[in-house]
N, C-alpha and C positions, 0 to 999 in steps of 0.2 A: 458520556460520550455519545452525543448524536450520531456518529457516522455508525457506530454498531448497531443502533437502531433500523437499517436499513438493510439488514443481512438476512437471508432468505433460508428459512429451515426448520427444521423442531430441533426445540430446546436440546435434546441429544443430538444432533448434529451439528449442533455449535457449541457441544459441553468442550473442544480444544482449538476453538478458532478464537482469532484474534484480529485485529484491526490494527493495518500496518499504513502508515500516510507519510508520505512522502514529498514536501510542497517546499521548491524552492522558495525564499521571500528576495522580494527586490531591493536590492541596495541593501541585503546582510547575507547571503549566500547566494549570486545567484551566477557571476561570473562562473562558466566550465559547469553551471546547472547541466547542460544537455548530458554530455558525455557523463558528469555523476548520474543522472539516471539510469541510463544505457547499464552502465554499471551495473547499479544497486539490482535491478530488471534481467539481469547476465546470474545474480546470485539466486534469486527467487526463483524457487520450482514452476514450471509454468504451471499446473494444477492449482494456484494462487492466482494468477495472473487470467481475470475475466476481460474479454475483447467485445 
């Protein structure tokens, strides 16, 4: 998994993190994409959520 390769930390501070991706695809899910994100971003702790 490349995107976990780009996660900032020692090794013990990422011994329970995970890599969570979220990417609508076009023309197979992407109709009501916004509001699904909104969503999914409504469920996630913000302390996940890097701005």
């Amino acid at each position: 998994m490349t995107h976990s390769l780009h996660r900032i930390g020692s090794e013990e501070s990422l011994k329970n993190d995970y890599v969570f991706l979220c990417t609508p695809a076009n023309g197979v899910n992407n109709k009501g994409a916004a509001q699904k994100l909104v969503e999914i971003l409504d469920i996630l702790p913000c302390s996940c959520i890097k701005k």
